[in-house]
N, C-alpha and C positions, 0 to 999 in steps of 0.2 A: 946919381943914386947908385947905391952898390948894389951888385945881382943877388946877394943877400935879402938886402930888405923887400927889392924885388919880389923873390922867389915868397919870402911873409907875405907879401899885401895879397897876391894871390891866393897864395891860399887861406889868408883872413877873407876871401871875397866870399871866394869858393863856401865856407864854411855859413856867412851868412846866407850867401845863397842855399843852400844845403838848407839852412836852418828856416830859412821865408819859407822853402817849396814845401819842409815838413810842418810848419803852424797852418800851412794853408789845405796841405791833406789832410792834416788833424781837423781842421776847423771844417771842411770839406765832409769827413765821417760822423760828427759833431751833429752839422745842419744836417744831413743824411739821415742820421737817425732820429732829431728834433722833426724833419719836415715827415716823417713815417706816423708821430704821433700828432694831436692835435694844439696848433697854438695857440701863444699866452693870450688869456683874455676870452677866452671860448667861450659860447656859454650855448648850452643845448637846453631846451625846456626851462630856463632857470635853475639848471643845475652846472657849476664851473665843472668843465673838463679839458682843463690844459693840460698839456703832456700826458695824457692818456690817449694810448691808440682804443681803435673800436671798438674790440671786444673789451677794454676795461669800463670803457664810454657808455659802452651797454648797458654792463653791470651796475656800472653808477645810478645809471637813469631806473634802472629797473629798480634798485634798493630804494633808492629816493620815492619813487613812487606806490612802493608796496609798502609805505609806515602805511594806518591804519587810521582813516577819520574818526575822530573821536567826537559824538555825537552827544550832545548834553540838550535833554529834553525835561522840562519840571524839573524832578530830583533826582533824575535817572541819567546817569552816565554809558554810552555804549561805545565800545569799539568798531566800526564800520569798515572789513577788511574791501578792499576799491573793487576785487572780484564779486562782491554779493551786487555792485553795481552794472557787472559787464565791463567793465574799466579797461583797454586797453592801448599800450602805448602802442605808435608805429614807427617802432625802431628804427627800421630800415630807412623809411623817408628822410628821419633827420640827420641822421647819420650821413645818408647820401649827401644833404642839404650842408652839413658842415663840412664834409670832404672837399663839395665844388667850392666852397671856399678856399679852402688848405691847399688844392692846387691850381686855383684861377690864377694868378701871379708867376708867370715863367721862372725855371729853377737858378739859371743864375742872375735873372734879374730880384730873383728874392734872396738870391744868396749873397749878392751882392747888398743887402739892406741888410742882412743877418750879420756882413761883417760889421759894419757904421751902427749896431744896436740899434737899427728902425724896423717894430715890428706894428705895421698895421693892425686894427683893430679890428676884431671879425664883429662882424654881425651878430646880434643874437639868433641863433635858430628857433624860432616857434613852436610849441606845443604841441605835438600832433598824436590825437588820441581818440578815443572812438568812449562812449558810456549807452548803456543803453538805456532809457527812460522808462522801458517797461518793466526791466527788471527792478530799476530801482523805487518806482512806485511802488511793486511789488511789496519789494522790500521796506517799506516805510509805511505798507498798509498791515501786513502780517507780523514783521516783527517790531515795529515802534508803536503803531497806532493799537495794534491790536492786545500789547501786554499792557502801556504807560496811560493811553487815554482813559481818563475819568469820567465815566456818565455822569450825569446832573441826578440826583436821586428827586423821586417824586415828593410832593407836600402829601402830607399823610394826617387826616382827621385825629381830632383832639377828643380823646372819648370825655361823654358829655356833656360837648358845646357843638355849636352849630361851625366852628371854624377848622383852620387846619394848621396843622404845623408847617412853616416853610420847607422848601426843600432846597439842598445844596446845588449851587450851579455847579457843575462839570468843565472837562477839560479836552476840546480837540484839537488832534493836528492840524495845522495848514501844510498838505501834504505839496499842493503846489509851490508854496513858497521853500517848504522842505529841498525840492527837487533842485530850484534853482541855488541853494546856499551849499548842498552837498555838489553839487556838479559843480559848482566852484571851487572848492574843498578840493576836490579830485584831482584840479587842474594846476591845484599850486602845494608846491611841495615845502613851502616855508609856513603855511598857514595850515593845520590840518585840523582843528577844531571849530567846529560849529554850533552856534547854540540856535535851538529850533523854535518858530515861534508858535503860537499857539492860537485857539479862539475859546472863549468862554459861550457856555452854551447856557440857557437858563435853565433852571427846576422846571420840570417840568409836570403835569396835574397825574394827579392819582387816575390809575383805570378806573374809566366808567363803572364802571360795577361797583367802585368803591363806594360809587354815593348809598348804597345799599347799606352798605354797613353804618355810614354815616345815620341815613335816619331811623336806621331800628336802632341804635344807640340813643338817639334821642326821643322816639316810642317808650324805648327803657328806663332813660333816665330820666322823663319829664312821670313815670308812672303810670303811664296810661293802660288800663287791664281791658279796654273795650279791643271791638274787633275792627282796624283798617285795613282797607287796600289803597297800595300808592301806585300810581301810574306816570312814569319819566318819558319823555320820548326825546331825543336832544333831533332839533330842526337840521342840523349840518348831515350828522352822519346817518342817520336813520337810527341808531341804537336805541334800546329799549330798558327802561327797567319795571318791572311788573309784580307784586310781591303782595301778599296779605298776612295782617299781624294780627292774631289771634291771643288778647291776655299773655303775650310776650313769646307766644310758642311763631315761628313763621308756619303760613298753610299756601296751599295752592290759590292764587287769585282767580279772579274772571268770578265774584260774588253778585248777586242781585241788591242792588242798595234803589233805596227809592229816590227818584230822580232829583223832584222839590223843582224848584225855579232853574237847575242847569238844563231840562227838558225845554226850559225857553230858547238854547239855542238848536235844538231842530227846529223848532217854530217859524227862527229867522231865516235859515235856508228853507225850508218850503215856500215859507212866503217870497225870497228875493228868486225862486224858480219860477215862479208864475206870475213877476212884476216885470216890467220891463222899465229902466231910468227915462227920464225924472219921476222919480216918485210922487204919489201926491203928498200936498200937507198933511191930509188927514193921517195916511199910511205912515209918513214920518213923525209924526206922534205917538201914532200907536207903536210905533217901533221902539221909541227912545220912551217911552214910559215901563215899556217892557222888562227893556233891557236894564237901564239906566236906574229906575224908581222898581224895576220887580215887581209890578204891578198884575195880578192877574186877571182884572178885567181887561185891557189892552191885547192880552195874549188871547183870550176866547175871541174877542172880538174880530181879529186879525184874521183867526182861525174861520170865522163864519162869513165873513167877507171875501177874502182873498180865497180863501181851497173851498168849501165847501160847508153851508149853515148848520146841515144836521150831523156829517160825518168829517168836518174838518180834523179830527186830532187822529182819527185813520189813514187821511191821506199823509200825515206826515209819518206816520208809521211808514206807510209803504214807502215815501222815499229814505226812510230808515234802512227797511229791507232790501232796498233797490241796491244802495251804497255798501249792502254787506253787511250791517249790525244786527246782527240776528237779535242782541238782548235789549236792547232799547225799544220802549216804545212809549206810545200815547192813547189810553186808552177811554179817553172823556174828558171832556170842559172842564176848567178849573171852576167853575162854581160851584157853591155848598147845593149838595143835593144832585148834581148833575148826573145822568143815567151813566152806566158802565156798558159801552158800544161795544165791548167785544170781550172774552176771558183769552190774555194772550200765555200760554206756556213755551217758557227757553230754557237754553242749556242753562243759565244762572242760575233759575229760579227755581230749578228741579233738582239743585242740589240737596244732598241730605246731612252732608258733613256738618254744614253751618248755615244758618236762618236771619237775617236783619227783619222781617218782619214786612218787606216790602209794599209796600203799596200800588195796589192790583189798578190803579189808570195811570200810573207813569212809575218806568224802571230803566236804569241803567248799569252799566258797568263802569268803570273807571277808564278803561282801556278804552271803549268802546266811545265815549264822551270824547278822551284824549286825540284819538283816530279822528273823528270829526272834527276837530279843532284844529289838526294838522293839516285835512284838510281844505279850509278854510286858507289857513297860512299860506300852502302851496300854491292854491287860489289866486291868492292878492299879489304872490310874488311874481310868477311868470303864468299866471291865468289856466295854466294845465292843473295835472295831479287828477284824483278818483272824479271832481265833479265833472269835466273836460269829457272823462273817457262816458260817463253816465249818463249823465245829462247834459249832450255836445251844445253848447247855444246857445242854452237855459240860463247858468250863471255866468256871467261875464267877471273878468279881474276888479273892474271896476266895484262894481257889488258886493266883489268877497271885501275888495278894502272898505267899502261901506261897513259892511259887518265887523271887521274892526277897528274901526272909529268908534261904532256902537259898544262894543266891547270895550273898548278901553276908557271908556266913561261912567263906566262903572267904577265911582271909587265912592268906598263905603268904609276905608278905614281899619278895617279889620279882616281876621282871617289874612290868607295871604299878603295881600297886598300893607298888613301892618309887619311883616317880616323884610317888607323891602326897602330901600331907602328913598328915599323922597325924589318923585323925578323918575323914577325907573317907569318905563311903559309896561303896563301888563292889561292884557284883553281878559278880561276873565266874568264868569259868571256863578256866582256863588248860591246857597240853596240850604234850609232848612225847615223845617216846620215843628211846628206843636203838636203834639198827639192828640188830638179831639176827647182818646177815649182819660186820659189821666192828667191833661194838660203841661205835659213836662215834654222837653225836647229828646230826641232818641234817635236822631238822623241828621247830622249836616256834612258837607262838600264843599268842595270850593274847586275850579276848572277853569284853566287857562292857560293861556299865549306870554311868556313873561321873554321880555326882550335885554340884552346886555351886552358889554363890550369884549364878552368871552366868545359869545355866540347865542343862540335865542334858541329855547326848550320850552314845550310843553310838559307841564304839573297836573296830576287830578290827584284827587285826597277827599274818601270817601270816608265819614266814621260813623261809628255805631255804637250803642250799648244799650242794653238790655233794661237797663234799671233808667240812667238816664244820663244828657251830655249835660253838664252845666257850662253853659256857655263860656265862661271867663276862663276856666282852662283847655275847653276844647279850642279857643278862638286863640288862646296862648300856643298850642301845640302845631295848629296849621302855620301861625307866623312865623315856629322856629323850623320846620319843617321847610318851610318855603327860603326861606337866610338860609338854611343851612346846603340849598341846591344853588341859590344863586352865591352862593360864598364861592362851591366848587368852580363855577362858572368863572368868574370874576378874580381867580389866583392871579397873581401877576399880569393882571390888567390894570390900566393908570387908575 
């Protein structure tokens, strides 16, 4: 070979060598600055960041995760920015966490793969973020619940019917399940709307008080110009409604109306205070002819037997008295002719506003009848209530539910119990008489325990007029009066 081509091939050598040493510096500065940012395949939180060093890595994650949940509740659209939740990423950790990836693999054993384009695949690094559940309750109680949820609006009386208009169900958050779908939300940056679910809540019953309005609408519109007092007591809560209708005007209640046959139930509690069970036959006769047939000889007889011959219908006064009823009393035997054992004056009967004309041996109030009937109720149910605290010993549970067995066998078809539907239990004891002096009626009532799958209230409904009741529309107006309490009762019950 000549020293010519010689002297070429060297420095053809030289030249490729020159030329490897610089692809492989270049490729050397290349991985240098590739191995600085993060590689292909990265993936931080679910967000790709290859070739991005940290601080771009940051920025990514942080953009990504501050869009805005978008919150779709009913028809309401909301933007949910991830701070009203406490929402925070923790930068630092994942970041660390993809770094010890990017440099566990020694640099020229990676560079060595960087030549041959073998690039391992990282890991995903996990989520790592902090929400706080108080804020975001918070937040889903004040500003979703508190502008978007719909109450249920109440059923509202039908003026001049006994029924009522329904009421619309409402709409609540499920603030629980809210928290779980938004905290999910939070966590993923490809998915950021949520739709929230809800719970439907029923209509719920007009305030107590409404039944007031209910039945002086139906005072008004059935016509009625005589003077009532109505007495509500609902057994659950204690609430009251108490009210007198005056020829359409309303007045102050707590009137003297005369008793008639619902004076038979003090008769029964006196008598079951001074009996002790098993009764006799005879007393269980005279009971259930009482109660049951409204029979007045039964109820003297009971009286001269069991309390006392000459002054039986005083001892029931007194535990009249005893129990609190100031306006209730008994003031002689139901026979024609029977003497008047005592002149009783009460706060009813001294009023001067308004006069029923009462009848000076048995009076009550409306209230006052109601009161004792509750109880009775309270009685039978857990054996305490006013008779317990009274007379400790005296009445027993058993007894008072005697008393309404006895009560509740009284069906006579009419007055209340023709306002209710057939099957409804109601203890009641109803009352009217004829005038002796003009033979026309001018006084009837009806009083009782009416039970339902709303809950179980006492009813009293005393009437009166001046000239006179004729029975078929008085007997009309307690039955709608009566429908028109257990209607309320009975909304949205099967």
């Amino acid at each position: 070979m000549r020293r010519s081509s010689v002297i070429i091939f060297r420095w053809v050598s030289i030249l490729f060598i020159f030329l490897g040493v610089l692809l492989l510096v270049l490729q050397l500065v290349q991985y240098s600055r590739l191995r600085a940012a993060f590689p292909p395949g990265t993936v931080i939180a679910g967000v790709p960041v290859a070739g991005l060093n940290r601080q771009q890595a940051a920025e990514r994650l942080t953009q990504a995760y501050s869009v805005p949940v978008e919150i779709r509740y009913a028809d309401a659209v909301i933007q949910m920015r991830p701070s009203a939740a406490g929402f925070r990423l923790d930068l630092e950790a994942m970041l660390a966490a993809a770094d010890q990836q990017r440099i566990a693999q020694p640099f020229w054993a990676a560079f060595w793969n960087y030549l041959w384009n073998q690039f391992p695949t990282p890991a995903e690094v996990p989520l790592r973020a902090t929400i706080s559940e108080e804020r975001l309750r918070a937040y889903l109680r004040d500003e979703i619940a508190a502008r978007y949820d719909r109450p249920p609006s109440p059923a509202s009386p039908v003026p001049g019917t006994t029924t009522f208009e329904p009421g619309q169900p409402g709409i609540v958050l499920d603030i629980d399940r809210a928290v779980i779908l938004i905290s999910d939300a939070l966590r993923n940056p490809a998915n950021r709307v949520v739709n929230l679910s809800f719970n439907r809540v029923s209509p719920t019953r007009p305030a107590f008080q409404n039944v007031q309005v209910l039945l002086q609408q139906v005072l008004t519109t059935r016509g009625y110009d005589g003077l009532a007092e109505i007495y509500l007591l609902d057994l659950q809560t204690g609430q009251e409604i108490n009210f007198a209708y005056n020829d359409g005007q309303v007045i102050a209640p707590g009137i003297a109306f005369t008793a008639a046959s619902t004076m038979k139930i003090p008769i029964m509690v006196s008598v079951f205070r001074r009996l002790e069970e098993p009764l006799s036959p005879e007393v269980t006769n005279l009971l259930e002819a009482m109660i049951e047939l409204s029979e007045n000889d039964p109820a003297d007889r009971l009286m001269q037997v069991v309390l006392d011959a000459r002054l039986g219908p005083l001892e029931v006064t007194a535990d009249l008295q005893s129990l609190g009823l100031r306006n209730t009393f008994l003031a002689g035997y139901f026979y024609p002719g029977a003497p008047l054992l005592r002149t009783f004056t009460t706060p009813a009967n001294q009023r001067t506003d308004v006069n029923t004309d009462p009848d000076r041996y048995n009076q009550t109030t409306p209230m006052e009848i109601g009161v004792l009937l509750s109880d009775i109720y309270q009685c039978a149910l857990n054996g305490g209530g006013t008779f317990a605290a009274v007379f400790p010993g005296e009445i027993t549970q058993s007894e008072c539910r005697l008393m309404i067995s006895l009560l509740s066998k009284n069906r006579i078809g009419v007055l209340f119990q023709a306002g209710l539907p057939e099957g409804v239990q109601i203890a009641h004891k109803h009352g009217w008489i004829t005038d002796p002096r003009d033979g026309l009626i001018h006084t009837m009532s009806d009083a009782g325990i009416i039970y339902t799958s709303g809950g179980n209230f006492v009813l009293v409904v005393h009437l009166y007029h001046p000239t006179q009741l004729l029975f078929n529309p008085a007997n009309e107006l307690m039955a709608f009066l009566a429908q028109g309490v257990y209607n309320y009762y009975t909304l949205g019950s099967p």
